[in-house]
N, C-alpha and C positions, 0 to 999 in steps of 0.2 A: 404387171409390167414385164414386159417381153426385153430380155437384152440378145444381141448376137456380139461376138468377139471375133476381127477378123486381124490377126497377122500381119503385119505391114511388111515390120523388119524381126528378128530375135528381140529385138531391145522396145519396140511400138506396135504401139495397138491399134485399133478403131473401132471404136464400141456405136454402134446401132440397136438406140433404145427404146421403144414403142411402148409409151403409155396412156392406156383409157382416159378420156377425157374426165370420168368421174374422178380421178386421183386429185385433180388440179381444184375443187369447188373448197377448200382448205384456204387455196392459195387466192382464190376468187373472193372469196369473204372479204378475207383481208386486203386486200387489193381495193376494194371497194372501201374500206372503212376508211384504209389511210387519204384514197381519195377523196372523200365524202369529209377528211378533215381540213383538205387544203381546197377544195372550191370553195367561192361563196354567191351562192344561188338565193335571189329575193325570195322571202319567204320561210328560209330554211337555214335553220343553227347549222355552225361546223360540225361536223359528224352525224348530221340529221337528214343529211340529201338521200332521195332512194335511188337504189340501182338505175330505174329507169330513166333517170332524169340525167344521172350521170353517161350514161350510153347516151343519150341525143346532145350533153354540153359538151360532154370530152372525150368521146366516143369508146364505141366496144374495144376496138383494138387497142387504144393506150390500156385500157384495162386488164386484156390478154396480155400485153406484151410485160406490163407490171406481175401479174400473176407470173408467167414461166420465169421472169428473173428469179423469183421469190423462189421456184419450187428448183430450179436448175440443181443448184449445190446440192441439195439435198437428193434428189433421184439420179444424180452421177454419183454423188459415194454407197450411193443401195447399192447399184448398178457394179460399179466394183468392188462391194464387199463379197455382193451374190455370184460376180467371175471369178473370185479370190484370186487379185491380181497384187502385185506390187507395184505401186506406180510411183514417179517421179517427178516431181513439178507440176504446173499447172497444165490442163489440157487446153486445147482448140476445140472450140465448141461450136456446131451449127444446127441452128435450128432446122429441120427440114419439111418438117408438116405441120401445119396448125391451122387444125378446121374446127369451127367453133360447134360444141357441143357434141364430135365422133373423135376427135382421133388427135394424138400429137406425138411428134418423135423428135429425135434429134442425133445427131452423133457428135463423138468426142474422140478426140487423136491424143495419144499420150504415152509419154516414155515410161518402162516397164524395167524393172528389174530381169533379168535373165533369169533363167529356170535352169538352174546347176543343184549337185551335191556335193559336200566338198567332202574332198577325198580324206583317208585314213591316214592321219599324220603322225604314226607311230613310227620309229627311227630316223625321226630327221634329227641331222645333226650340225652345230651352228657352234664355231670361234671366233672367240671376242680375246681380245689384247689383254697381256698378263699384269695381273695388278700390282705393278713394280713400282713402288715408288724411290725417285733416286736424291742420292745427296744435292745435286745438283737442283732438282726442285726445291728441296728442302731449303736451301737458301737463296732460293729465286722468291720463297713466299714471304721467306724472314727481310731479304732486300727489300719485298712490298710495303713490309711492316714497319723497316725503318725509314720509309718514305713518308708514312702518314704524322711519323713525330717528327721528322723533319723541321729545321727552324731555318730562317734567312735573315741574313744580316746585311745592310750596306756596304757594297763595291764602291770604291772610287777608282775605277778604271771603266778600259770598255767591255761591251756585252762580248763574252765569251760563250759558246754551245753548253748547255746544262743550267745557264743561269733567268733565273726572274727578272724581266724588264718589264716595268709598269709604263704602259706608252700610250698615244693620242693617238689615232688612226683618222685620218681623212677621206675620202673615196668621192671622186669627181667622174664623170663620165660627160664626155662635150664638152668641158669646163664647171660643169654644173653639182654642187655638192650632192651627193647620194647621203639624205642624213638617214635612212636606216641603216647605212653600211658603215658609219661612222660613231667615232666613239672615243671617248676619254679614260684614263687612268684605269686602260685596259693591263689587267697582270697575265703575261703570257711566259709559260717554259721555254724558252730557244731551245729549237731542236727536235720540238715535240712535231712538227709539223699538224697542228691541231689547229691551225685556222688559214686562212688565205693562199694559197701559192706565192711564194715568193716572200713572205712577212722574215723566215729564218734566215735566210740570206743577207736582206737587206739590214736585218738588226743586229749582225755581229762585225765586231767593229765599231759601232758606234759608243759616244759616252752620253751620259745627263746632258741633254739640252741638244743633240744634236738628232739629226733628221737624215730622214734618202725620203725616195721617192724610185716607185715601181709600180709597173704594170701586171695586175692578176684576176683571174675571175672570179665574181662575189659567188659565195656558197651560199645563202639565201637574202630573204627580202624580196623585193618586186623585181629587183633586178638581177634574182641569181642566174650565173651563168653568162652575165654578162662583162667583158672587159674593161678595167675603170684602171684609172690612174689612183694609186694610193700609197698620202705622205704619212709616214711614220715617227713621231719625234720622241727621241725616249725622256722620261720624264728620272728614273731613278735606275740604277741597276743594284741586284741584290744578288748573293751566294746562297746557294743551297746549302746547308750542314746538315747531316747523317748522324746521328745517334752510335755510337760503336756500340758490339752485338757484344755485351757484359751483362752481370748478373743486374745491375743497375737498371742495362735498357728492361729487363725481362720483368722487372720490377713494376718499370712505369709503363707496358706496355702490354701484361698480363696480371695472372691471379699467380705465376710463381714467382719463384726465391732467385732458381738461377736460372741462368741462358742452355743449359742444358737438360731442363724439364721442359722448359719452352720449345727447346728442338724438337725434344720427343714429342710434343703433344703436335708440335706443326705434320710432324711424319706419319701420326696418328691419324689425324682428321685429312689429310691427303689421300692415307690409306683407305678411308673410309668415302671418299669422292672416286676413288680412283677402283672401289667395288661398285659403288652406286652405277658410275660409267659402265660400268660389265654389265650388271642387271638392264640396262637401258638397249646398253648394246645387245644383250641375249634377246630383249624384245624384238627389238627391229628386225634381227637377223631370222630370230623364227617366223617373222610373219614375213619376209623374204623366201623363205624359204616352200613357207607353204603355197604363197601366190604362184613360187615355180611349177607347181603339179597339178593349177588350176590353169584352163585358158578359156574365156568366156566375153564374148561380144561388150563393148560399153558405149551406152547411147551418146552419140554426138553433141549432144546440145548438153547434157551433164558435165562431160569433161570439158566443154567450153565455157561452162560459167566454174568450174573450180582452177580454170587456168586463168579467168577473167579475178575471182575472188583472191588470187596468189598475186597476179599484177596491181590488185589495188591497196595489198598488203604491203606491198614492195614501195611502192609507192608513199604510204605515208609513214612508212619508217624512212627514208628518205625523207621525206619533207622534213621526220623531225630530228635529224640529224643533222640539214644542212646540207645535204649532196643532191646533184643531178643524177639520172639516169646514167645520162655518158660518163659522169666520175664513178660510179657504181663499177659501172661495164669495162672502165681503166683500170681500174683497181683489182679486181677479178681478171681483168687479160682475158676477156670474151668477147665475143661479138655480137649483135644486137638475133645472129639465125643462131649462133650457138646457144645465146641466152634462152632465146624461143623454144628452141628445141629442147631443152632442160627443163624449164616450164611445164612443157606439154607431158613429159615422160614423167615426171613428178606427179601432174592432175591425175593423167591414166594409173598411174601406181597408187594413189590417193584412193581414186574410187572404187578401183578394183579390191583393194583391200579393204573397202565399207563393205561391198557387196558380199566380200567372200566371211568375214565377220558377222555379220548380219545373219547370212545363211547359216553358218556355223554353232549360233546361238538359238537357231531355230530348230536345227539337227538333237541338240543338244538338251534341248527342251530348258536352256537356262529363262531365269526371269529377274525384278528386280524389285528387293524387299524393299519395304518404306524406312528400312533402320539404313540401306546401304545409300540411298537416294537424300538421305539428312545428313549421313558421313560426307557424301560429296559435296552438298552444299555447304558444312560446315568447312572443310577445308579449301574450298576456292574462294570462300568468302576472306578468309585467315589470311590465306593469297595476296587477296585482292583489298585488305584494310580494310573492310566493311563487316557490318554487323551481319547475320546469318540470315535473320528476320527479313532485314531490307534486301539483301541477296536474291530469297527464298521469294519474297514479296513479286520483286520485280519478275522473275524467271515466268512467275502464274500469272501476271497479267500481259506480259508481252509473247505468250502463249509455245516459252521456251522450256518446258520441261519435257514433252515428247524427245524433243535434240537432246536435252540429258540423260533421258532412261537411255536413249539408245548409247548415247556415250558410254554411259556404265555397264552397257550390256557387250558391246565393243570388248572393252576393257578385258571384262570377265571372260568371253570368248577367247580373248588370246592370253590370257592367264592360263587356260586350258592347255592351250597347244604349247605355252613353254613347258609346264609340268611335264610334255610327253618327249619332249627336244632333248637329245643330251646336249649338252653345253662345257666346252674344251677351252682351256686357253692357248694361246700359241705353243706354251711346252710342252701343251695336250694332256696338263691335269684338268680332269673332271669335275667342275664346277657344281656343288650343291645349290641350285637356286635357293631353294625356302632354305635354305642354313642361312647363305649371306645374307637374305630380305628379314631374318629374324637377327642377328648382329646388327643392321644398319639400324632395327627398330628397338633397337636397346635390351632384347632378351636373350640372355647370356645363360652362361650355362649354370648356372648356380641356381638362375630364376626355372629353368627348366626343371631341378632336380627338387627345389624347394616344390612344385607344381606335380612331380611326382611321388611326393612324399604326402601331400595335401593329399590326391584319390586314395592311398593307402590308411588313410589315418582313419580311426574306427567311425563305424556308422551315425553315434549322434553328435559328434564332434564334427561331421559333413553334413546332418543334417543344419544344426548350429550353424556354419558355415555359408549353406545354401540361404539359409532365411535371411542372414548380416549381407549377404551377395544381393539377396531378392530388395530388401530396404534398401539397401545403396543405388539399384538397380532404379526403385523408384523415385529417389530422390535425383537421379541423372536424369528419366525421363521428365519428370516436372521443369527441370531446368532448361530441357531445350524441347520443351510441351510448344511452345509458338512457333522453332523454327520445324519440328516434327509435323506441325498440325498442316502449314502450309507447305512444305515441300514433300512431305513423306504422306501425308494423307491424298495428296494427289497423283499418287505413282501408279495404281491402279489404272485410273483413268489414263494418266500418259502411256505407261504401259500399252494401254489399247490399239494406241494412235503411232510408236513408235516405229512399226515394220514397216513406213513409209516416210520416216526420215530422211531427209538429205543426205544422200552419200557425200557431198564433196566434203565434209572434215573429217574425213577418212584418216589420211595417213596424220594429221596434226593428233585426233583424238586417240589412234591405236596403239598410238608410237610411245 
């Protein structure tokens, strides 16, 4: 098999492949049998018709043309294993010669990765926000906290802003009832503006049993978005009461005694959201950082399907929240070219940073163990409330673990380059990454000194050690022997297939 690779763009190819007709007699066999199973020729069992009889009922050419489908997929990925390309999507395929028994060729158009090196990321340097936590938080969470114990009692008055009115909702448009827009012994917050335009308005003021009527647009159903007349009758009014923040509430609303372990612990676990943030922020910002010192072509039809995959993301979180586009675009104070244009610069940022990750992992010669590839699916299963097994299951027949190793190889890539980043806060103290990511993971310095005391401790007392380590070790592996066998026994394999992963969940997976 002859291939030629000619250039189109930096980013496209066009592979011109000329191969001997003897390669395809594999693809002829077969071709023949399956045909030879679906005619029925007097005289002759399914799968018992000979070649020749089948060339004068169904002729040579549906035969050839069966055979090249067969062999296509296959002699396009020789073809790019033997150019050592990185390709993108699916190619344009055309056949361009096929004479029976000399010759057949074909070409194929297809997006490529770029051919970059990524540069030497040593002193970059990257500030993220100082991990301040204030009083003022601290009792914005405690406020949240005595919301959730919250109790409501009956008003005999009218609805006031802050209060719970349990109400019947009508919604007419032409005259004509909209009954998915309607509804009974709906409980709503006045004030929250969490459902309708115009519903908090119209409900304060009113008492038990009394009613308005107002015009607003439905947030879904068949008719969201559209303008409907809707009566409102309240049915009951109720007060919210708050908990006071005493040793009492700290009682019924934790594991402490008083309201000022409580605080502590609130300021504690803020502190510890409010480092996580910084690690998250040090990511993003190193791998900002490094995209600035790379500039490298990105194919058109890539960034248009990851600007296409972000609009249809946008999309049905929308749907299931209830809002249109145009309420989105109100609410943000955009425009439908400024939104576009955010999008687009997003996509290109998205895939630039696969490609430059991807490369970088390649430079780097990393790869991805079967114990690191069972860690991931154990925890996005954890995630995701499903068992590891059925995770791990599904990921191998919907032929989604290549997209995983590279995820994790992602991952591991810019793991790299923060190790190399120094990392500041605004006051410009110098941020120990692996200190704060070993505190967030619970290993403290005691456990550090106990772990240094263990290497110290005489040789058969670690050997002892080692052996109680290695038993435990196998008892951990038998336990997650199913979800290891199918996700972690296949990484190899994925592995393989990985360096042509889809770049567009770049920036979602890196970040």
């Amino acid at each position: 098999m002859k291939t030629d690779v000619e250039e189109l763009t930096p980013t496209r190819v066009k592979l011109t492949v000329e191969v001997p007709f003897d390669e395809l007699k594999p693809n002829l066999d077969k071709a023949y049998k399956e045909i030879s199973q679906q005619v029925r020729i007097k005289g002759f069992r399914p799968g018992k018709v000979p070649a020749p009889l089948i060339d004068k009922y169904v002729g040579r050419g549906a035969v050839l043309q069966e055979a090249v489908n067969d062999a296509l997929p296959g002699l396009y990925g020789r073809a790019v294993e033997e150019s050592e390309l990185f390709v993108l999507g699916q190619p344009d395929v055309e056949v361009t010669e096929l004479e029976d028994g000399t010759q057949f060729a074909f070409t194929a158009e297809v997006d490529i990765r770029p051919k970059f090196e990524v540069p030497d990321y040593d002193g970059l340097e990257v500030v993220v926000d100082d991990a301040e936590v204030t009083d003022e938080q601290v009792e914005e969470t405690l406020g949240n906290l005595r919301e959730r114990f919250a109790s409501l009692t009956t008003a005999e008055r009218a609805v006031e802003e802050g209060d719970f009115a349990t109400v019947d909702l009508v919604a007419r448009i032409d005259g004509e009832e909209v009954e998915d827009a309607s509804t009974s012994g709906y409980s709503y917050e006045v004030g929250s503006k969490s459902s309708v335009e115009g519903l908090d308005d119209a409900l304060i003021g009113l008492a038990a049993g009394e009613e308005a009527t107002f015009t607003g647009a439905l947030t879904g159903g068949e008719h969201a978005g559209e303008e409907a007349e809707i009566t409102a009758t309240v049915q009951s009014v109720k007060i919210k009461n708050l908990p006071d923040l005493d040793d009492e509430f700290a009682q019924l609303a934790s594991e402490f005694d008083t309201i000022d372990e409580l605080r502590d612990d609130v300021r504690t676990r803020l502190g510890r959201q409010v480092k996580a943030q910084q690690l998250s922020d040090a990511r993003d910002k190193a791998l900002e950082a490094l995209l600035e010192k790379v500039d490298i072509p990105l194919p058109d039809k890539v960034v248009e399907e990851e600007v296409g995959r972000r609009n249809q993301q946008l999309e049905q979180q929308l749907q299931m929240a209830g809002m249109t586009k145009e309420d989105y675009l109100k609410d943000e104070e955009k425009s439908e070219e400024q939104f576009d244009t955010e999008v687009a610069d997003a996509a290109r940022l998205a895939v630039k940073g696969g490609f430059v990750l991807d490369q970088l992992a390649v430079q780097e010669e990393l790869n991805v163990e079967n114990e690191e590839l069972s860690e991931y699916v154990v925890t996005q299963a954890m995630q995701m409330g499903v068992q590891p097994q059925q995770l791990a299951q599904y990921l191998t027949e919907n032929n989604q673990l290549p997209a995983i190793v590279s995820e994790v190889l992602r991952s591991k890539a810019l793991n790299l380059v923060v190790g190399h980043v120094t990392v500041k806060d605004e006051s410009g103290n110098v941020i120990d990454v692996e200190a704060v990511q070993r505190e967030l993971n619970g290993e403290t310095a005691e456990a550090e000194t106990a772990e240094a005391q263990a290497t110290d401790a005489e040789t058969t007392d670690a050997e002892t050690a080692d052996a109680e380590t290695a038993e435990q070790a196998e008892e951990n592996e038998q336990a997650e022997a199913e979800t290891g066998e199918t996700a972690g026994g296949a990484a190899e394999a994925a592995a393989d297939e990985s360096p042509a992963a889809e770049p567009e969940d770049a920036q979602d997976k890196s970040s």
